[in-house]
C-alpha positions in Angstrom: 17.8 -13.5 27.5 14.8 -15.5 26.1 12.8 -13.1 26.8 14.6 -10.0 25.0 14.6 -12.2 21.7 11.3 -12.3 22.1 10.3 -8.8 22.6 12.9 -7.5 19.7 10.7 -10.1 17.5 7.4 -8.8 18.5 8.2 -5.5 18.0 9.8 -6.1 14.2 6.0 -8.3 13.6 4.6 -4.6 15.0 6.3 -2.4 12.8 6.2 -4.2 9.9 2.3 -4.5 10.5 1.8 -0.9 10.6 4.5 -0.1 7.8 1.7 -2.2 5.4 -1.2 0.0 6.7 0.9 3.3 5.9 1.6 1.9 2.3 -1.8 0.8 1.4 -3.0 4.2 2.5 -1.5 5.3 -1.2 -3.7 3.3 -3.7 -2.2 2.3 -7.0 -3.7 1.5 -10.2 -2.5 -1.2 -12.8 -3.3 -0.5 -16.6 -1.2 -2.6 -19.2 1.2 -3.3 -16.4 2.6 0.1 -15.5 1.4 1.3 -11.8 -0.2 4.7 -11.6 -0.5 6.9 -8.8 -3.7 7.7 -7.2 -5.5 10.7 -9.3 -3.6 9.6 -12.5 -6.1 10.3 -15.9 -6.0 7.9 -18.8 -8.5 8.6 -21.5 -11.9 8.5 -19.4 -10.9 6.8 -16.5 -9.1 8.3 -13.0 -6.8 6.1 -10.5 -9.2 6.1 -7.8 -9.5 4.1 -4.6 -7.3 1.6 -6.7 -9.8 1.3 -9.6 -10.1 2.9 -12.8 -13.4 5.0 -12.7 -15.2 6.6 -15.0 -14.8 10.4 -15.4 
């Protein structure tokens, strides 16, 4: 029994380990507190990577 506990924990840890890898595969940038997608254009910078670059 002890040992099915365990293995039903390990295996939430697991998937909510890769469920953070799939969501950081989407960066987000922050201006003026409002979250933009990746690609997003504001004046002369792009969301890219998860920083504002230069165009």
């Amino acid at each position: 029994m002890k040992y099915i506990f365990i293995k039903e924990i390990w295996m939430v840890v697991v998937l909510a380990g890769m469920l953070l890898m799939v969501g950081s595969a989407f960066a987000e940038c922050t201006y003026n507190g409002t979250t933009y997608a990746e690609g997003t254009v504001i004046g002369p910078y792009t969301c890219s990577g998860g920083e504002w670059v230069s165009n």
